[in-house]
PQR file of N, CA, C, O and H, with PARSE charges and radii, in Angstrom:
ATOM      1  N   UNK A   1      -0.835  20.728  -8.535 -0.4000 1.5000
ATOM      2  CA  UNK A   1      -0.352  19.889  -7.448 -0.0000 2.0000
ATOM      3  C   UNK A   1      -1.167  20.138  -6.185  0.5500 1.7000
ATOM      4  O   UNK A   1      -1.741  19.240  -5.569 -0.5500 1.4000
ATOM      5  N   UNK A   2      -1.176  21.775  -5.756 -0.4000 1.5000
ATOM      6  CA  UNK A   2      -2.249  21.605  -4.591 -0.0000 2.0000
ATOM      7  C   UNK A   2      -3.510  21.515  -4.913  0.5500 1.7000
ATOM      8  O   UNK A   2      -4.220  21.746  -3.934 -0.5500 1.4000
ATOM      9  H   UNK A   2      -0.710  22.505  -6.257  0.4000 1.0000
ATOM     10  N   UNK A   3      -4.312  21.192  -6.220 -0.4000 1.5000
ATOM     11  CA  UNK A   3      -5.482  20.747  -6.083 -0.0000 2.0000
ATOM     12  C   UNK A   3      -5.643  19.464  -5.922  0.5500 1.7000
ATOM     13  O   UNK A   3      -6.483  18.964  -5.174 -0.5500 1.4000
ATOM     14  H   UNK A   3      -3.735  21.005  -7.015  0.4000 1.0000
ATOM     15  N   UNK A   4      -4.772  18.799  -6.679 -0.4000 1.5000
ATOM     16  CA  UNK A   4      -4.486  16.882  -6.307 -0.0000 2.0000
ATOM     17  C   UNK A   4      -3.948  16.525  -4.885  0.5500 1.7000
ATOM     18  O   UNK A   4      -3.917  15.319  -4.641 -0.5500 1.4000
ATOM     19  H   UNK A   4      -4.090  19.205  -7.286  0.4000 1.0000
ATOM     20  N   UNK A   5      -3.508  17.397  -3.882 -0.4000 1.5000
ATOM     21  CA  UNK A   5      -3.232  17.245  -2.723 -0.0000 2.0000
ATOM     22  C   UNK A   5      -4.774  17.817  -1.634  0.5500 1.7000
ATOM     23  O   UNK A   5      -5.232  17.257  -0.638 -0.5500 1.4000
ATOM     24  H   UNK A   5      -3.533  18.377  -4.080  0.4000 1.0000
ATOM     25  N   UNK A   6      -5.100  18.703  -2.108 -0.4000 1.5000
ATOM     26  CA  UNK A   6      -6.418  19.064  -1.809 -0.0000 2.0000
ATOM     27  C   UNK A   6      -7.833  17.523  -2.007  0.5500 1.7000
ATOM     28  O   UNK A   6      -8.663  17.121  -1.192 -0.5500 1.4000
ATOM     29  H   UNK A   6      -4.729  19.159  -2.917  0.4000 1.0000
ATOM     30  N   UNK A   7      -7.722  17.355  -2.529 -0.4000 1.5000
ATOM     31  CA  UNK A   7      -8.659  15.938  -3.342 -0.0000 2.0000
ATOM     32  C   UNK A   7      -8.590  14.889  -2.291  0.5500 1.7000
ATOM     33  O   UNK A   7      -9.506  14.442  -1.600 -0.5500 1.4000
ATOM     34  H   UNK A   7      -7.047  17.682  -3.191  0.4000 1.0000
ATOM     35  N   UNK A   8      -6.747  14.443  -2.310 -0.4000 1.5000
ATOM     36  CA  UNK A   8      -6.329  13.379  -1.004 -0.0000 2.0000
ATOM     37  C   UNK A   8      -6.539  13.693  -0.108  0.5500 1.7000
ATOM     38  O   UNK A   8      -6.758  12.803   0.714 -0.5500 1.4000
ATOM     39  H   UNK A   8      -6.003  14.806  -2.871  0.4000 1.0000
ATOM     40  N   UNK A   9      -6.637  15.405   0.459 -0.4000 1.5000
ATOM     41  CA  UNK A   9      -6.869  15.387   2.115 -0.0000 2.0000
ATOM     42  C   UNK A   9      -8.309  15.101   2.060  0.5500 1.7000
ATOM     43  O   UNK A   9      -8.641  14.155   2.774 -0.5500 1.4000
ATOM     44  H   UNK A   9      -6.459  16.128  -0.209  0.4000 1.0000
ATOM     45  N   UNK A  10      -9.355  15.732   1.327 -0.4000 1.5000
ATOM     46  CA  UNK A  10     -10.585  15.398   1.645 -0.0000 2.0000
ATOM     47  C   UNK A  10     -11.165  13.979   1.213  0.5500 1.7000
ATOM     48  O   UNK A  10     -12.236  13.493   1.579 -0.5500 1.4000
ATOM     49  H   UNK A  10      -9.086  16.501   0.746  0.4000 1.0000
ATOM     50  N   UNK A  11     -10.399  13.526   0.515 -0.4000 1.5000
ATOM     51  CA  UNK A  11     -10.395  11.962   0.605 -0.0000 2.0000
ATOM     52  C   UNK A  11     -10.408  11.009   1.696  0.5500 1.7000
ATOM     53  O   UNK A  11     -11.330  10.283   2.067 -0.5500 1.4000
ATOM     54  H   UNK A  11      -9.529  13.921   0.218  0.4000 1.0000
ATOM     55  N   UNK A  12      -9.211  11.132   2.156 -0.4000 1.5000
ATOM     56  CA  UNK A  12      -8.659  10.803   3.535 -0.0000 2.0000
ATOM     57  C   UNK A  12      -9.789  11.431   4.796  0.5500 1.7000
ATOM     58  O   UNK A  12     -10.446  10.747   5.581 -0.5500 1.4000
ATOM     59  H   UNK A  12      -8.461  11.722   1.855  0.4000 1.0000
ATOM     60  N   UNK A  13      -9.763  12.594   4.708 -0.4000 1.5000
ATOM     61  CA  UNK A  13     -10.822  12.999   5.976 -0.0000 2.0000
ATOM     62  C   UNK A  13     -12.385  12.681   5.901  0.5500 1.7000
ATOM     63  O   UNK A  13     -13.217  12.983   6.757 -0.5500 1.4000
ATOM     64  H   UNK A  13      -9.229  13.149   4.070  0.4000 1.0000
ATOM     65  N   UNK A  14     -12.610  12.008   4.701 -0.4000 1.5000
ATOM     66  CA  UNK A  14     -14.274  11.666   4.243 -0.0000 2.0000
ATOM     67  C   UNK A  14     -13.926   9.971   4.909  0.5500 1.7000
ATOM     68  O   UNK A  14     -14.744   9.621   5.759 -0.5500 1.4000
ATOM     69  H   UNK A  14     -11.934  11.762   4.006  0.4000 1.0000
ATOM     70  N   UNK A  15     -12.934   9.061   4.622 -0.4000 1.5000
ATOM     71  CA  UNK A  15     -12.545   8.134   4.809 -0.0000 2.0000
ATOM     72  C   UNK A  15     -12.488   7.943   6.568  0.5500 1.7000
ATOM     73  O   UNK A  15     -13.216   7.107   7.102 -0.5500 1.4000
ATOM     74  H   UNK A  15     -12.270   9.345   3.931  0.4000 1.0000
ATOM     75  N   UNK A  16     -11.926   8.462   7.055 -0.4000 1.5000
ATOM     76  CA  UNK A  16     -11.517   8.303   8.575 -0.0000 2.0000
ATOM     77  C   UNK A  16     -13.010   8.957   9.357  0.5500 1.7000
ATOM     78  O   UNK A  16     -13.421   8.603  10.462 -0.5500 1.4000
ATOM     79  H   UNK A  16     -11.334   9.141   6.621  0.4000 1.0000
ATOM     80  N   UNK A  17     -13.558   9.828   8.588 -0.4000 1.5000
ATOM     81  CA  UNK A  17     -15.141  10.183   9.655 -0.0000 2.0000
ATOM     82  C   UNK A  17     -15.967   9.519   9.451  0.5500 1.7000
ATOM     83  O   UNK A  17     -16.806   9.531  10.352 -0.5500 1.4000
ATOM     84  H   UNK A  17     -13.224  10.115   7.691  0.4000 1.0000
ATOM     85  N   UNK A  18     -16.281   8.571   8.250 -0.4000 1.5000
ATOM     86  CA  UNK A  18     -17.037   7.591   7.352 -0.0000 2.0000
ATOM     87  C   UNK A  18     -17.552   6.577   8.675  0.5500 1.7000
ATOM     88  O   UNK A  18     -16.901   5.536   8.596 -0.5500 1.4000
ATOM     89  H   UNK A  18     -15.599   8.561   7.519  0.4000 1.0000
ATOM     90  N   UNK A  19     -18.439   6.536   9.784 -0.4000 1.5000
ATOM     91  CA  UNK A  19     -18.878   5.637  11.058 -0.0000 2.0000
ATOM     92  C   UNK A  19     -19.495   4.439  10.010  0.5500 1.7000
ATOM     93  O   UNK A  19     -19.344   3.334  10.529 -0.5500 1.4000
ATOM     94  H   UNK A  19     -18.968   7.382   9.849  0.4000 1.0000
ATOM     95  N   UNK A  20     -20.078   4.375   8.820 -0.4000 1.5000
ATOM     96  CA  UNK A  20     -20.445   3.144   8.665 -0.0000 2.0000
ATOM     97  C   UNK A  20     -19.597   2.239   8.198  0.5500 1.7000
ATOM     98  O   UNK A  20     -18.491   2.666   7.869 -0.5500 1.4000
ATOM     99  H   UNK A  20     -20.200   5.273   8.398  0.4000 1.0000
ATOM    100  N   UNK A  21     -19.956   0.332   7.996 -0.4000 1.5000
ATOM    101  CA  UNK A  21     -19.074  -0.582   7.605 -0.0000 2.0000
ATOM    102  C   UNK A  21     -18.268  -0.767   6.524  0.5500 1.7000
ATOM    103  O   UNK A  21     -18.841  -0.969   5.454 -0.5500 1.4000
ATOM    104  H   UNK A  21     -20.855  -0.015   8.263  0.4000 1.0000
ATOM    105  N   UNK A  22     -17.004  -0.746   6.543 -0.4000 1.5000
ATOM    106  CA  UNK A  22     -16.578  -0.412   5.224 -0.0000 2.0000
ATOM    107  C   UNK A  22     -16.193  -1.993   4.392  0.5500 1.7000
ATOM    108  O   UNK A  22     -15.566  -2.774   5.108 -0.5500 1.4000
ATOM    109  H   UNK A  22     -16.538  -0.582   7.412  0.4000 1.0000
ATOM    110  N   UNK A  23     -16.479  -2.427   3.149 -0.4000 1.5000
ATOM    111  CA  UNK A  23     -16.198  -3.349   2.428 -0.0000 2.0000
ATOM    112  C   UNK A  23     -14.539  -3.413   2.537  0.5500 1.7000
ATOM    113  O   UNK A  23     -13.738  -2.511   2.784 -0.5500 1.4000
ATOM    114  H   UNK A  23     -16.989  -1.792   2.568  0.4000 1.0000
ATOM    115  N   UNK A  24     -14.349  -4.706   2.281 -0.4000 1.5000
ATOM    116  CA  UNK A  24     -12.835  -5.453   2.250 -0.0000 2.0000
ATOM    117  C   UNK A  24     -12.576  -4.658   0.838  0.5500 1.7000
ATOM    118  O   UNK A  24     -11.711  -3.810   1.055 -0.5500 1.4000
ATOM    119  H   UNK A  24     -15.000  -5.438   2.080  0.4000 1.0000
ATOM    120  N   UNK A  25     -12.932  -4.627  -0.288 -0.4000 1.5000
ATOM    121  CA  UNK A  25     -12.611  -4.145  -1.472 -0.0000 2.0000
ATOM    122  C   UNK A  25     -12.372  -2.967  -1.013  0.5500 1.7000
ATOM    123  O   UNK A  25     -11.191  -2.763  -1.294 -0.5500 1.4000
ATOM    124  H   UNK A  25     -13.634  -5.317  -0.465  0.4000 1.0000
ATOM    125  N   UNK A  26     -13.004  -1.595  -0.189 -0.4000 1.5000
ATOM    126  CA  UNK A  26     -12.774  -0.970  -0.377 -0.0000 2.0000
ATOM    127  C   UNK A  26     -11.091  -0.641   0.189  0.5500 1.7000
ATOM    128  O   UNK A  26     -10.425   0.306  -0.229 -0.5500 1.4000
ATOM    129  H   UNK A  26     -13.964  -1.762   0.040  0.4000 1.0000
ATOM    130  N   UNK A  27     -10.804  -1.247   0.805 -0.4000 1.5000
ATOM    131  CA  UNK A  27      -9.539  -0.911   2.091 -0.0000 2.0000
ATOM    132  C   UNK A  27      -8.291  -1.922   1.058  0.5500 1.7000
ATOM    133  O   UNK A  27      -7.086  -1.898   1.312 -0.5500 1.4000
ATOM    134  H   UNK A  27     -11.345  -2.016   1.144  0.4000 1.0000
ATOM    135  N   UNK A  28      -8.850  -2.679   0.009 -0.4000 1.5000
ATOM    136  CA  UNK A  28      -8.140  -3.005  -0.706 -0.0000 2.0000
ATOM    137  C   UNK A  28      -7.509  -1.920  -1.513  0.5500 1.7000
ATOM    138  O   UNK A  28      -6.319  -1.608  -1.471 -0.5500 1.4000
ATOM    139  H   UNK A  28      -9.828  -2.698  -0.196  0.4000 1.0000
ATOM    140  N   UNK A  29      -8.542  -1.320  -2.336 -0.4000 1.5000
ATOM    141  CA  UNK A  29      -8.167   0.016  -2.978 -0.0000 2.0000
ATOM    142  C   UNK A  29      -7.061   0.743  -2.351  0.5500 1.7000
ATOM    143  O   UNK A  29      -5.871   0.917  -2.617 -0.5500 1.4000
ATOM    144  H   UNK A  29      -9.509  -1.573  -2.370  0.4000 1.0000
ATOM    145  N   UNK A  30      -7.907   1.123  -1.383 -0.4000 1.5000
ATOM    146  CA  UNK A  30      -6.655   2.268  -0.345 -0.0000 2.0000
ATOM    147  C   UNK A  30      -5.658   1.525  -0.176  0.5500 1.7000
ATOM    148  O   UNK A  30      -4.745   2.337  -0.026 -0.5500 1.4000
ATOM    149  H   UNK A  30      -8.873   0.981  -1.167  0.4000 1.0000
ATOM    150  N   UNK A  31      -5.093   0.207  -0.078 -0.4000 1.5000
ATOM    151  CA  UNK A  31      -3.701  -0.326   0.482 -0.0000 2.0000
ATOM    152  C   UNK A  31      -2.854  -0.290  -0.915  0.5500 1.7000
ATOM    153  O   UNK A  31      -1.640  -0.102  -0.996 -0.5500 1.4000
ATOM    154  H   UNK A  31      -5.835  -0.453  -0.200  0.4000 1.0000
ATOM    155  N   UNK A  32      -4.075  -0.589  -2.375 -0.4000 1.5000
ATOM    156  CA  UNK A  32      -3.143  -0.208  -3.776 -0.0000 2.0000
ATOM    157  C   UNK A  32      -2.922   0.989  -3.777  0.5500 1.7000
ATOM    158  O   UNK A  32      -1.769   1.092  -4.196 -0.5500 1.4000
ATOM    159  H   UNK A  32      -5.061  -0.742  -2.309  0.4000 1.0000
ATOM    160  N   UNK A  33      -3.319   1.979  -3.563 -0.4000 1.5000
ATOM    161  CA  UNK A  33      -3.242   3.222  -4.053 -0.0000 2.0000
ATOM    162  C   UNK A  33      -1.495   3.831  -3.192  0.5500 1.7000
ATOM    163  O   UNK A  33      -0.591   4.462  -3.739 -0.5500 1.4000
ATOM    164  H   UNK A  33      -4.256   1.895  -3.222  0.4000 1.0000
ATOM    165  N   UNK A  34      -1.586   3.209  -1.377 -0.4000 1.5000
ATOM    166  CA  UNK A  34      -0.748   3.609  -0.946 -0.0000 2.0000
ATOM    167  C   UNK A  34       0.419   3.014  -1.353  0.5500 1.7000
ATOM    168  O   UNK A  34       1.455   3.678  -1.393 -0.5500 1.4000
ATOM    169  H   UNK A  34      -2.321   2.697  -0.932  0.4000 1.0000
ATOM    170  N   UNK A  35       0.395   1.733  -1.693 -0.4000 1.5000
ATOM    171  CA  UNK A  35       1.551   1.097  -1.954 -0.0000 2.0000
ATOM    172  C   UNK A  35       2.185   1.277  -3.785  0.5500 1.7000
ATOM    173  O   UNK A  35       3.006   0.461  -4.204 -0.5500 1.4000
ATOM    174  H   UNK A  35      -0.446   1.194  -1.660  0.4000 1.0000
ATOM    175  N   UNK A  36       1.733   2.273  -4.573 -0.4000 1.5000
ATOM    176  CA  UNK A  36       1.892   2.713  -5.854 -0.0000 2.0000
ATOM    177  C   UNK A  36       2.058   3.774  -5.123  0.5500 1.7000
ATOM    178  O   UNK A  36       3.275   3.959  -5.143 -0.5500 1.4000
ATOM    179  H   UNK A  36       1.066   2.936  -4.233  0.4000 1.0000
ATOM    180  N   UNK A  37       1.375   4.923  -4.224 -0.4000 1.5000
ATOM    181  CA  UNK A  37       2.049   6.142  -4.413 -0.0000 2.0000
ATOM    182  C   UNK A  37       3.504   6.128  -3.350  0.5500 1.7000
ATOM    183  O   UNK A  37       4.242   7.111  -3.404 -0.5500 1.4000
ATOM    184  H   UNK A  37       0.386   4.773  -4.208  0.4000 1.0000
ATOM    185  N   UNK A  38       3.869   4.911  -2.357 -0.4000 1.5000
ATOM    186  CA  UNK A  38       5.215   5.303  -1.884 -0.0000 2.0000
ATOM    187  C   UNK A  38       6.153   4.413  -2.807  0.5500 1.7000
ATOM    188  O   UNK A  38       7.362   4.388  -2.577 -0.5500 1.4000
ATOM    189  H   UNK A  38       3.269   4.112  -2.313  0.4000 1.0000
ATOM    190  N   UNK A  39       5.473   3.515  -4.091 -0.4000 1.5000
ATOM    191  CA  UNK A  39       6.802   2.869  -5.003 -0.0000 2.0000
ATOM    192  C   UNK A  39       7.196   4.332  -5.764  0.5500 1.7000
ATOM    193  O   UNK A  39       8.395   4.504  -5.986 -0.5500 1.4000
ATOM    194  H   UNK A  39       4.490   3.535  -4.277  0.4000 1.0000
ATOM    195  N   UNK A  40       6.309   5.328  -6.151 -0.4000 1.5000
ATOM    196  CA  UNK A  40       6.544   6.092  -6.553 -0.0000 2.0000
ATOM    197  C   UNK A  40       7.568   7.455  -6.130  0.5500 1.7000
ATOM    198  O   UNK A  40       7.876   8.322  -6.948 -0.5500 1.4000
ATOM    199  H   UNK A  40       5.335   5.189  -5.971  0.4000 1.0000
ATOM    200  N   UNK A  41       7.960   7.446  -4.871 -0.4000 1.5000
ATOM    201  CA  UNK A  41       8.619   7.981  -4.557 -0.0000 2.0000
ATOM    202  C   UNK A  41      10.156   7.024  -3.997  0.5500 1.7000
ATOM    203  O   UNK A  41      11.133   7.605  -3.523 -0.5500 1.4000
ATOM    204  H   UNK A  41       7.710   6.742  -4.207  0.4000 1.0000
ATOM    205  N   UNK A  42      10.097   5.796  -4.144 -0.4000 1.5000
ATOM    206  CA  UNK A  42      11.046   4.598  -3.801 -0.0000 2.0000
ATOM    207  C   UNK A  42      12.440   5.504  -4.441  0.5500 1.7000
ATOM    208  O   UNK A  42      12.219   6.490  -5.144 -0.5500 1.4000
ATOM    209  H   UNK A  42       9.303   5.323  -4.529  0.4000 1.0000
ATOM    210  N   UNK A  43      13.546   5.171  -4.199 -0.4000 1.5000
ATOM    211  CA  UNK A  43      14.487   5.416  -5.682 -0.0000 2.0000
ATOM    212  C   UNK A  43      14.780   4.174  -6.398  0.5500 1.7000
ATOM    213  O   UNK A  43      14.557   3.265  -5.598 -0.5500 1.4000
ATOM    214  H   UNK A  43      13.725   4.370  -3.627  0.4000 1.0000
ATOM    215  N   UNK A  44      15.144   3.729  -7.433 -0.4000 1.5000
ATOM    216  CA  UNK A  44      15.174   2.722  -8.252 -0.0000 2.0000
ATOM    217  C   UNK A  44      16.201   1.562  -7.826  0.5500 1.7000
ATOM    218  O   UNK A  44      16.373   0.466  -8.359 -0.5500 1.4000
ATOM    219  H   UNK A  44      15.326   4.467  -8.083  0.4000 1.0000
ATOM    220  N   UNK A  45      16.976   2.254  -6.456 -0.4000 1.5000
ATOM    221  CA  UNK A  45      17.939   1.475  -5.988 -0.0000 2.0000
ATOM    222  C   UNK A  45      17.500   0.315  -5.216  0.5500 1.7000
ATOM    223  O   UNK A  45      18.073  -0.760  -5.391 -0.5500 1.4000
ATOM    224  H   UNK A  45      16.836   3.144  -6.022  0.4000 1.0000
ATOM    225  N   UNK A  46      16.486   0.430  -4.332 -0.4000 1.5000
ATOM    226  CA  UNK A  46      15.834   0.021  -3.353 -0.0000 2.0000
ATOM    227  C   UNK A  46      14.688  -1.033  -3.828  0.5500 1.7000
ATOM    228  O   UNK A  46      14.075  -1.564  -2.903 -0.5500 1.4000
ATOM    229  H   UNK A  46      16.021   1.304  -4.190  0.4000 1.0000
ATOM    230  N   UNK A  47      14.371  -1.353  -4.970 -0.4000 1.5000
ATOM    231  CA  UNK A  47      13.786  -2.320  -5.116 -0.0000 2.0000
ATOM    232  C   UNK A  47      13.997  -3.437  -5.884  0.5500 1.7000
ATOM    233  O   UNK A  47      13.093  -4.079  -6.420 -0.5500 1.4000
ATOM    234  H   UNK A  47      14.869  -0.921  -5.722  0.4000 1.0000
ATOM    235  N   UNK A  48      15.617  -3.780  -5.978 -0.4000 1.5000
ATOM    236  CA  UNK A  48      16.233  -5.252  -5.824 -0.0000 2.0000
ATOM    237  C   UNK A  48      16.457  -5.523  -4.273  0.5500 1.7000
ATOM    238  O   UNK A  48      16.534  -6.671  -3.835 -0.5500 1.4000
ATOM    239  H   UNK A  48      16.351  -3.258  -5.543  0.4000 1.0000
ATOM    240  N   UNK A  49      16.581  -4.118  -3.277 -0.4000 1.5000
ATOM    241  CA  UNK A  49      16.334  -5.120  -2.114 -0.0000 2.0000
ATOM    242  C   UNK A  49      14.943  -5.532  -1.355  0.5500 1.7000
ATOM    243  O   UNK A  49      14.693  -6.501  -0.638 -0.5500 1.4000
ATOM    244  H   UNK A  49      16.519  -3.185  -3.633  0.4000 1.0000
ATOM    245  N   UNK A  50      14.086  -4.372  -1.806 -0.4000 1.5000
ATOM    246  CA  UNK A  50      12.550  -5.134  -1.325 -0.0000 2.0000
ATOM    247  C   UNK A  50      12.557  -6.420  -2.267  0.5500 1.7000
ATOM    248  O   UNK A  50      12.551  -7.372  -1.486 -0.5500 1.4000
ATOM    249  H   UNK A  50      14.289  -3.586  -2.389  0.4000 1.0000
ATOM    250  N   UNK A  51      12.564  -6.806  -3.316 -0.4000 1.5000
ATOM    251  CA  UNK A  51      12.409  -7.899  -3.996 -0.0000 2.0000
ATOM    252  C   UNK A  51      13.376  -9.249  -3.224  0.5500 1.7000
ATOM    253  O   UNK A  51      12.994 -10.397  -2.994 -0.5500 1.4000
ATOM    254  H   UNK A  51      12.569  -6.033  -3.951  0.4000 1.0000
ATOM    255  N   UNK A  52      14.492  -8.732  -2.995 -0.4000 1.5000
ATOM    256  CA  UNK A  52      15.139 -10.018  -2.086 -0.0000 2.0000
ATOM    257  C   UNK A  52      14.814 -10.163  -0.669  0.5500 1.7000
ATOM    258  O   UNK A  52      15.173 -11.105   0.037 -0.5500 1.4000
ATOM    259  H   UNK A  52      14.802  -7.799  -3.182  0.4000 1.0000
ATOM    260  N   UNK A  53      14.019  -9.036  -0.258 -0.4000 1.5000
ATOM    261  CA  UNK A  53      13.262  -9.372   1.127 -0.0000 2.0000
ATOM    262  C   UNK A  53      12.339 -10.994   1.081  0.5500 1.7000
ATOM    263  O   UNK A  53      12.389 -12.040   1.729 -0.5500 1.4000
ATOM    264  H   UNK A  53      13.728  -8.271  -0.832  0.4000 1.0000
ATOM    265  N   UNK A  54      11.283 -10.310  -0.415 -0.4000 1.5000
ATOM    266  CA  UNK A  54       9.905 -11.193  -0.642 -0.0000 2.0000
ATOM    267  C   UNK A  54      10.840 -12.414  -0.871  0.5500 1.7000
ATOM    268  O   UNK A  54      10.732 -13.456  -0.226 -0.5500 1.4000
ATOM    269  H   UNK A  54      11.242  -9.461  -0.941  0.4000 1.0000
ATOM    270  N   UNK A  55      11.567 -12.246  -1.634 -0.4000 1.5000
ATOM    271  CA  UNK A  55      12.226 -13.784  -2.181 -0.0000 2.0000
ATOM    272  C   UNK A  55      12.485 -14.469  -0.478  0.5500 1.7000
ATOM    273  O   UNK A  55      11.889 -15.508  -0.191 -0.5500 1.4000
ATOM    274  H   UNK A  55      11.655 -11.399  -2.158  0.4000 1.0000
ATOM    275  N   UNK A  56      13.150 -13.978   0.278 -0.4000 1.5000
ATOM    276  CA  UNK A  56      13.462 -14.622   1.260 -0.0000 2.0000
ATOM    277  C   UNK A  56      13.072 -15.354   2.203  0.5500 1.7000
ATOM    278  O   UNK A  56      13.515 -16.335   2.800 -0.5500 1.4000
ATOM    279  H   UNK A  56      13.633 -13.134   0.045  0.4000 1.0000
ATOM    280  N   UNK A  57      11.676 -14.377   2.267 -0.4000 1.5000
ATOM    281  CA  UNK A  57      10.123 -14.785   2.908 -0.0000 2.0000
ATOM    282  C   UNK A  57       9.390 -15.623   2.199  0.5500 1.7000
ATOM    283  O   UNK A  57       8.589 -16.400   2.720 -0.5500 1.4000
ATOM    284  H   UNK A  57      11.316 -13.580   1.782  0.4000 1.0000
ATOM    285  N   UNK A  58       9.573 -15.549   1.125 -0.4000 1.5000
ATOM    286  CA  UNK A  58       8.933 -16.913   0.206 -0.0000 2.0000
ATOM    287  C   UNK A  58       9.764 -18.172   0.426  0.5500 1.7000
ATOM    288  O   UNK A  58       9.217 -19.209   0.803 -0.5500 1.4000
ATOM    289  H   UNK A  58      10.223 -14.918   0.702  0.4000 1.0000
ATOM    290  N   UNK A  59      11.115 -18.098   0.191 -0.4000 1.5000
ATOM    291  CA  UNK A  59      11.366 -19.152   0.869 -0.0000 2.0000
ATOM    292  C   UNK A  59      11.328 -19.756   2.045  0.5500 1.7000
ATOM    293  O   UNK A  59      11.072 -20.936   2.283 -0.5500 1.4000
ATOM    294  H   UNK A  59      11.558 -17.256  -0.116  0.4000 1.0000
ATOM    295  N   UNK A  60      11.495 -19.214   2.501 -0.4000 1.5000
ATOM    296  CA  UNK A  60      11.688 -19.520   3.939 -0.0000 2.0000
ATOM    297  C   UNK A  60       9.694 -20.607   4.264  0.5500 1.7000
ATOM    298  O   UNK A  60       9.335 -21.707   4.685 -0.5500 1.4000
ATOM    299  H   UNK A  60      11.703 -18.255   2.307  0.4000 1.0000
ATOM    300  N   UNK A  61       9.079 -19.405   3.747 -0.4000 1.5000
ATOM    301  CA  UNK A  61       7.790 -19.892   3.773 -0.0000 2.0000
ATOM    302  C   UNK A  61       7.188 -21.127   2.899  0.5500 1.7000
ATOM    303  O   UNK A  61       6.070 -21.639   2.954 -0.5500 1.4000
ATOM    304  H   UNK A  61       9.370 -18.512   3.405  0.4000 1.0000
ATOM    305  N   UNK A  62       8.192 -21.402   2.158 -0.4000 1.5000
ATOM    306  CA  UNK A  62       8.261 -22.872   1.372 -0.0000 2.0000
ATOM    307  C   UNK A  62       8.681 -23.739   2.016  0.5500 1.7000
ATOM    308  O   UNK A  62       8.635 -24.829   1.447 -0.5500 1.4000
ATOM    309  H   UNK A  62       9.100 -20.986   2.113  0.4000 1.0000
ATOM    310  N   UNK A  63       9.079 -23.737   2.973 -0.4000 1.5000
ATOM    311  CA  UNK A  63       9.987 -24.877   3.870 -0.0000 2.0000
ATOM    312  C   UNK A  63       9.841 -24.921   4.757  0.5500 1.7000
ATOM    313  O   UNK A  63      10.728 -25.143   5.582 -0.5500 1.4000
ATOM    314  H   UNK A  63       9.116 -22.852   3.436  0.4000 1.0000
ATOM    315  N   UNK A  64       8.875 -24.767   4.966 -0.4000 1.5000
ATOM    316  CA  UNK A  64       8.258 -24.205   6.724 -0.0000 2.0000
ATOM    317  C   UNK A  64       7.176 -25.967   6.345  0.5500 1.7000
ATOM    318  O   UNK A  64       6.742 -26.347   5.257 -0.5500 1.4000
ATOM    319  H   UNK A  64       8.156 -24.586   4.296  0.4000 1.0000
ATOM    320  N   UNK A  65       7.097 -26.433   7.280 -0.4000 1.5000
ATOM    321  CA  UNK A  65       6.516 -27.362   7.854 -0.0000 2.0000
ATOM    322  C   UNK A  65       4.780 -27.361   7.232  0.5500 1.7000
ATOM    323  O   UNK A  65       4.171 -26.370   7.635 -0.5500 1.4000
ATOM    324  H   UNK A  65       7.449 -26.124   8.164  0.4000 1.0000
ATOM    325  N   UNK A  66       4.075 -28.153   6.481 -0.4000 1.5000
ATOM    326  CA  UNK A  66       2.404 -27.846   6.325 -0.0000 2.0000
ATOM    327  C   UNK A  66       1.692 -28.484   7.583  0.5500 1.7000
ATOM    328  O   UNK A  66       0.470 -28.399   7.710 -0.5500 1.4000
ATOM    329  H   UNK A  66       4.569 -28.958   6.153  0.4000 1.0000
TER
END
């Protein structure tokens, strides 16, 4: 565990000192990776209500004026 936590910090700190342009793919990656590792800590209760969030926002966003 602290070598896989070791890996992410120097991940993260290679990432944030990194001065050159970074690709859209890459910041894609990082937004999957974050959004799988906090479903992963979610509890199983909580995602019929994120799911009726999106539903809500989808609608809503269906009926919204083009």
């Amino acid at each position: 565990m602290y070598g896989q936590l070791n890996i992410l910090k120097h991940a993260f700190r290679r990432f944030y000192l990194n001065q050159r342009g970074q690709d859209l793919i890459e910041y894609a990656l990082l937004a999957a990776f974050v959004a799988v590792a906090v479903s992963a800590f979610l509890p199983p209760a909580v995602a019929p209500a994120i799911s009726g969030v999106f539903s809500k926002i989808s609608s809503l966003l269906s009926r919204a004026p083009n």
